[in-house]
N, CA, C and O atoms as a GROMACS GRO file, in nm:
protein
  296
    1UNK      N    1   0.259   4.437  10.459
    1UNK     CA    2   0.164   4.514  10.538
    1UNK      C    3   0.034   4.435  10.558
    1UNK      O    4  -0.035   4.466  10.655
    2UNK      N    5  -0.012   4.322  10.463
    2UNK     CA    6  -0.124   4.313  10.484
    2UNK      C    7  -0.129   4.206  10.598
    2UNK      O    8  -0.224   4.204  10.677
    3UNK      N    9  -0.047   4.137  10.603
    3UNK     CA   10  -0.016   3.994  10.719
    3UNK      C   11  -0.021   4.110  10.859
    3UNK      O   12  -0.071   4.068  10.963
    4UNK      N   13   0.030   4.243  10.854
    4UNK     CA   14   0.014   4.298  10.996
    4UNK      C   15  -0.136   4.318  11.016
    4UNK      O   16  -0.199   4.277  11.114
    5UNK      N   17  -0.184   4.383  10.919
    5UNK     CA   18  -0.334   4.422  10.926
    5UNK      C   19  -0.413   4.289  10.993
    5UNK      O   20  -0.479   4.296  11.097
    6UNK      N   21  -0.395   4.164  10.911
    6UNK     CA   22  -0.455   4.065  10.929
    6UNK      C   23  -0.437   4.011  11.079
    6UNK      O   24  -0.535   3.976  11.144
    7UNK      N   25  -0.305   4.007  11.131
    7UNK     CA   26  -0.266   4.035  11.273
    7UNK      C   27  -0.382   4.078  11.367
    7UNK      O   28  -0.455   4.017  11.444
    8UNK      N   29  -0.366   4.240  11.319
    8UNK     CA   30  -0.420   4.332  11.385
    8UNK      C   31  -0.582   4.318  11.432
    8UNK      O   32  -0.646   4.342  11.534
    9UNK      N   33  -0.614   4.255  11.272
    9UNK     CA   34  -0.720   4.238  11.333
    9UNK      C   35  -0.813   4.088  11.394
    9UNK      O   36  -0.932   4.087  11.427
   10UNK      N   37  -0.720   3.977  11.396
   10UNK     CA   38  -0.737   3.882  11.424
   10UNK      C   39  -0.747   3.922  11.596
   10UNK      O   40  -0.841   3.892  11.670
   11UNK      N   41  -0.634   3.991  11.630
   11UNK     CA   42  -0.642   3.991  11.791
   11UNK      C   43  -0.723   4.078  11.847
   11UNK      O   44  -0.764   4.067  11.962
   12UNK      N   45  -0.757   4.190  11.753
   12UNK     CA   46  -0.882   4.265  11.781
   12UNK      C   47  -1.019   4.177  11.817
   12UNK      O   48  -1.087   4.186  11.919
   13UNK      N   49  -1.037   4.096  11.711
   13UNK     CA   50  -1.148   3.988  11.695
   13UNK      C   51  -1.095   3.910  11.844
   13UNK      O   52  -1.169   3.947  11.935
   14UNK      N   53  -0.996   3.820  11.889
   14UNK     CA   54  -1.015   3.780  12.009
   14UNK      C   55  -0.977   3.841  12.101
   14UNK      O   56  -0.936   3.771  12.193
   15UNK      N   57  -0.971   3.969  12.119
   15UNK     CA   58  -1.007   4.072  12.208
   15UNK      C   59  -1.142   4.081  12.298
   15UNK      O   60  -1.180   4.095  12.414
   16UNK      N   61  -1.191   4.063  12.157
   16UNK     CA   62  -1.332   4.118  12.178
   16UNK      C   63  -1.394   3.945  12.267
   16UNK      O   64  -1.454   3.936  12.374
   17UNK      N   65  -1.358   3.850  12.190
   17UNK     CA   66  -1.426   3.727  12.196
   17UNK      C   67  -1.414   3.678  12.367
   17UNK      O   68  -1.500   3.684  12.455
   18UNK      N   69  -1.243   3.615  12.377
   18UNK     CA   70  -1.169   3.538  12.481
   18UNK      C   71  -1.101   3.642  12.555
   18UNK      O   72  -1.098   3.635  12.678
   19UNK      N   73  -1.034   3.756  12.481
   19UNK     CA   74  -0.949   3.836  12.584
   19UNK      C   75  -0.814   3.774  12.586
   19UNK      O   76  -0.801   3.657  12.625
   20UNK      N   77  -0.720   3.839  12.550
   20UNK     CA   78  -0.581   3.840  12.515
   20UNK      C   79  -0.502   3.846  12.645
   20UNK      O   80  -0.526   3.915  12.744
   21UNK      N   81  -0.382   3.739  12.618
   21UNK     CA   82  -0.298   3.752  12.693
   21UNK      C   83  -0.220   3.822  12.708
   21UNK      O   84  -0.202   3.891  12.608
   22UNK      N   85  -0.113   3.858  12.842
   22UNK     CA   86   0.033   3.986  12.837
   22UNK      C   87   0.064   4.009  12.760
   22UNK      O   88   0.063   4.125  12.720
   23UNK      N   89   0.115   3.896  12.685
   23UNK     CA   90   0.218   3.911  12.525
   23UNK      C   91   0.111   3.948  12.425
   23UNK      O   92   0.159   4.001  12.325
   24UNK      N   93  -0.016   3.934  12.423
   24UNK     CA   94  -0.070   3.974  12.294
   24UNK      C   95  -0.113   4.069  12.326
   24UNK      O   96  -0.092   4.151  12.237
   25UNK      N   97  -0.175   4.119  12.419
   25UNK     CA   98  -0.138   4.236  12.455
   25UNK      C   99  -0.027   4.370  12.377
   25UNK      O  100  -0.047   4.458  12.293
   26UNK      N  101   0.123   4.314  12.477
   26UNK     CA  102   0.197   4.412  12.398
   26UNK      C  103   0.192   4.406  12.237
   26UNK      O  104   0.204   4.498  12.157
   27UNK      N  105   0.169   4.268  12.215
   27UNK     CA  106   0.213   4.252  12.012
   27UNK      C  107   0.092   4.305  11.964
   27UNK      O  108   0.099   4.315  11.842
   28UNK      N  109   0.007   4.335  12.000
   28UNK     CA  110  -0.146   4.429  11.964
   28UNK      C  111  -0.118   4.534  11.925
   28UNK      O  112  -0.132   4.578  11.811
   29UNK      N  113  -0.027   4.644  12.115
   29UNK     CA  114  -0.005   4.723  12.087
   29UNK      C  115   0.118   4.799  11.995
   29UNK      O  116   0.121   4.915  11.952
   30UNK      N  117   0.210   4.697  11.982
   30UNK     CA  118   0.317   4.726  11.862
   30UNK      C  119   0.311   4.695  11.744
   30UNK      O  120   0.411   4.704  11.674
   31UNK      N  121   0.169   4.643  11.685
   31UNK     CA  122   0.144   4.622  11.578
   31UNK      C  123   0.042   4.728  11.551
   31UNK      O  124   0.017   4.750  11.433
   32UNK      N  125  -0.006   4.780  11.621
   32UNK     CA  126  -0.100   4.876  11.618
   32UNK      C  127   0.000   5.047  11.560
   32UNK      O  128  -0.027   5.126  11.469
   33UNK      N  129   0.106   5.046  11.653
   33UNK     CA  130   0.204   5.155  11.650
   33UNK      C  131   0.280   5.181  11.516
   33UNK      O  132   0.328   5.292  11.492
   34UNK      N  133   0.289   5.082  11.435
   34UNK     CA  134   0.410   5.056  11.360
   34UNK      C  135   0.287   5.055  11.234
   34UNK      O  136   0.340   5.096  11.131
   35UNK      N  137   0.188   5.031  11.219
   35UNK     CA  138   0.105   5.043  11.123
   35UNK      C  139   0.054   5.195  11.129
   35UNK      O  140   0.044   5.253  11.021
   36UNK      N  141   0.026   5.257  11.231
   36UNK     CA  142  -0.023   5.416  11.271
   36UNK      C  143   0.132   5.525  11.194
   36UNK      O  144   0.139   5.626  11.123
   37UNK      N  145   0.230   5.435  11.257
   37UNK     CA  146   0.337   5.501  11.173
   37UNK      C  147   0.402   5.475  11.019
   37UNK      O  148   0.476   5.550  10.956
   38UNK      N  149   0.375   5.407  10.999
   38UNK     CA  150   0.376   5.367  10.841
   38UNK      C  151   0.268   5.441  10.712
   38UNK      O  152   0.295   5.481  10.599
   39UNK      N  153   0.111   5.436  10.807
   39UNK     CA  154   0.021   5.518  10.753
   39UNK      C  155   0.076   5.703  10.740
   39UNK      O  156   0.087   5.767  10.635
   40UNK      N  157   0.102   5.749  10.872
   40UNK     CA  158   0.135   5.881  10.889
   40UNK      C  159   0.217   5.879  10.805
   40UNK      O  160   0.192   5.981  10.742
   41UNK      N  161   0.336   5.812  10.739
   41UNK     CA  162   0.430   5.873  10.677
   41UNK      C  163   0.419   5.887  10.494
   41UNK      O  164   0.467   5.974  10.420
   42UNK      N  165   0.331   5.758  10.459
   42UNK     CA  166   0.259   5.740  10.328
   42UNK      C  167   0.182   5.889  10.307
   42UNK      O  168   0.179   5.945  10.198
   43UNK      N  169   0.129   5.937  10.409
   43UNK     CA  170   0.015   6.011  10.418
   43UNK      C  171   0.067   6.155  10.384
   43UNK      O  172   0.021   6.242  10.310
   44UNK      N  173   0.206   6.148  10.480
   44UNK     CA  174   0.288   6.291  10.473
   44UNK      C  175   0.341   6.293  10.310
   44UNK      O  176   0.362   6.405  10.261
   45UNK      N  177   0.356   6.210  10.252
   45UNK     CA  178   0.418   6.184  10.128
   45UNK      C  179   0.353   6.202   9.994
   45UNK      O  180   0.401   6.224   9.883
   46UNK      N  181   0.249   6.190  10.030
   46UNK     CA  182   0.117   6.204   9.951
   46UNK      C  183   0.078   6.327   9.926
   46UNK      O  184   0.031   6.360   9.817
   47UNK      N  185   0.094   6.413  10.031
   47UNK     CA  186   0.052   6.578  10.072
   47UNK      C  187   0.162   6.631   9.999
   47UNK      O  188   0.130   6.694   9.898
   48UNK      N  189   0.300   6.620  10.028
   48UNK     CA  190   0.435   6.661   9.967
   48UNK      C  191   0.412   6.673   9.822
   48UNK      O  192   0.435   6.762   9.740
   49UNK      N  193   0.348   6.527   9.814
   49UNK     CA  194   0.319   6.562   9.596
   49UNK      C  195   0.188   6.626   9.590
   49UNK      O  196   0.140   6.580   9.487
   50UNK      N  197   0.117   6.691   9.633
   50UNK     CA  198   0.022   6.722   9.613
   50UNK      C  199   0.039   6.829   9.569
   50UNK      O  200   0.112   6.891   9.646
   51UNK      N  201   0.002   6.906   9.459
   51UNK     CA  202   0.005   7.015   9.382
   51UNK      C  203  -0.166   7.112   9.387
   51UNK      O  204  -0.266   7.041   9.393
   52UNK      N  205  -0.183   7.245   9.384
   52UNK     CA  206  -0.255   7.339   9.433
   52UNK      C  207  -0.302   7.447   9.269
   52UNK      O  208  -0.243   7.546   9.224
   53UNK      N  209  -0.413   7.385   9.224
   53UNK     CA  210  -0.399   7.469   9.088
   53UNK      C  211  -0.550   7.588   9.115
   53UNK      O  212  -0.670   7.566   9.131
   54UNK      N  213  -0.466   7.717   9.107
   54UNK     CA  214  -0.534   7.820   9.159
   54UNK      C  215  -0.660   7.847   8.988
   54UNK      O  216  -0.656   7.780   8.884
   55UNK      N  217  -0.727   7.930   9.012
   55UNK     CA  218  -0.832   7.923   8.901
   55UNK      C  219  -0.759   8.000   8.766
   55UNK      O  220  -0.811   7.992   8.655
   56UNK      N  221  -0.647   8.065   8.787
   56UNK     CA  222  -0.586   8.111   8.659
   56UNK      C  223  -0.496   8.013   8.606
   56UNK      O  224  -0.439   8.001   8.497
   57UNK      N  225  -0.496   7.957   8.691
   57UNK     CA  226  -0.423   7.780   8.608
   57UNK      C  227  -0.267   7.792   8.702
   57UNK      O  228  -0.177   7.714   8.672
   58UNK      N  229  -0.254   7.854   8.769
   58UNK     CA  230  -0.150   7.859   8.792
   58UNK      C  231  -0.134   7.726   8.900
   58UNK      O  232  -0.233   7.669   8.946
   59UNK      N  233   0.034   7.678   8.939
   59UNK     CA  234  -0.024   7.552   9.026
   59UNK      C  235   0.128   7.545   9.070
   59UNK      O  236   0.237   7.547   9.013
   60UNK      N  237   0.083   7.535   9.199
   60UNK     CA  238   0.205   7.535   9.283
   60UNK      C  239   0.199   7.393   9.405
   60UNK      O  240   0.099   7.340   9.454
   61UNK      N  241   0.314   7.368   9.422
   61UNK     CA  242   0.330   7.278   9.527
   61UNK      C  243   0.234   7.301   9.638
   61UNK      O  244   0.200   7.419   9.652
   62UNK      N  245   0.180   7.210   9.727
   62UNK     CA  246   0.142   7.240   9.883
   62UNK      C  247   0.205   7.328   9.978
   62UNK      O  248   0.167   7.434  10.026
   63UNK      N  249   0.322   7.252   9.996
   63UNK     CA  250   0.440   7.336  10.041
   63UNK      C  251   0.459   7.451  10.041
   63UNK      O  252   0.478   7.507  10.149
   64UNK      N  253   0.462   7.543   9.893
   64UNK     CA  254   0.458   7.678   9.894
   64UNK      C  255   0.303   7.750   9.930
   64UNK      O  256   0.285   7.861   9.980
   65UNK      N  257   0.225   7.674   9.898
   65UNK     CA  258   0.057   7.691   9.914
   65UNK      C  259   0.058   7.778  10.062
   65UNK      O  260   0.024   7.887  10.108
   66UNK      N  261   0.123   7.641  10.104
   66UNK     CA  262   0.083   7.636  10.247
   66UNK      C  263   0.223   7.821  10.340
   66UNK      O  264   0.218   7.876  10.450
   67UNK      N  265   0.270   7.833  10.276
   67UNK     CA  266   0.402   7.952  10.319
   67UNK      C  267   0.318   8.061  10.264
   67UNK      O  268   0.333   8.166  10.326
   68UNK      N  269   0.211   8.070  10.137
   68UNK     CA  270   0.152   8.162  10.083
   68UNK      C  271   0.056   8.247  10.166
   68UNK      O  272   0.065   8.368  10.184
   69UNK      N  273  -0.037   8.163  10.212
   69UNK     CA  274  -0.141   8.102  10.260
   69UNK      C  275  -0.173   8.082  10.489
   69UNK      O  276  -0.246   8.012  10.558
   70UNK      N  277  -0.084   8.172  10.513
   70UNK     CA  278  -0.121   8.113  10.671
   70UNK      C  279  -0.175   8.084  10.663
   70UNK      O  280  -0.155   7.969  10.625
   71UNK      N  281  -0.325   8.119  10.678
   71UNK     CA  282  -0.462   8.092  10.695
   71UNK      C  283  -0.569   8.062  10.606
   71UNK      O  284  -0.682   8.110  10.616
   72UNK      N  285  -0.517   7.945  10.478
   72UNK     CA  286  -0.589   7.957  10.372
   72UNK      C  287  -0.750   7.896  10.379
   72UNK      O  288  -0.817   7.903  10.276
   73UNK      N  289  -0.802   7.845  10.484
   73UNK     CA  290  -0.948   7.833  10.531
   73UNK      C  291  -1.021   7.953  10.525
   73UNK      O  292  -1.142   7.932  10.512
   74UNK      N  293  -0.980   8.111  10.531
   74UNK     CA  294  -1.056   8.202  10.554
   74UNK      C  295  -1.052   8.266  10.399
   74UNK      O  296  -1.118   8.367  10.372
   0.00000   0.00000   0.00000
């Protein structure tokens, strides 16, 4: 992951500088995509383990939190 990042942001940097060609262009934007989706899914995975401990100690998954809970902001 980190050689994409480094990618990512190398062509960002001559983006900004010279301005990228067709092909770096698309490899910008598919390096851009594939890192946005790699994040989202770490992210979803993270939430999945995330556990909810109410003030009587009790502690339940997100998951059920969230089925408990429609509207647990209000």
């Amino acid at each position: 992951m980190d050689k994409r990042i480094e990618r990512i942001n190398f062509l960002a940097k001559k983006a900004k500088t010279e301005g990228l060609t067709a092909q770096e262009q698309e490899e910008q934007k598919k390096l851009r995509e594939e890192y946005i989706k790699a994040f989202r899914e770490s992210f979803r995975r993270q939430l999945e383990n995330t556990d909810i401990k109410y003030e009587d100690g009790e502690v339940i998954p997100l998951t059920e939190f969230k089925k408990r809970n429609k509207n647990p902001l209000q």
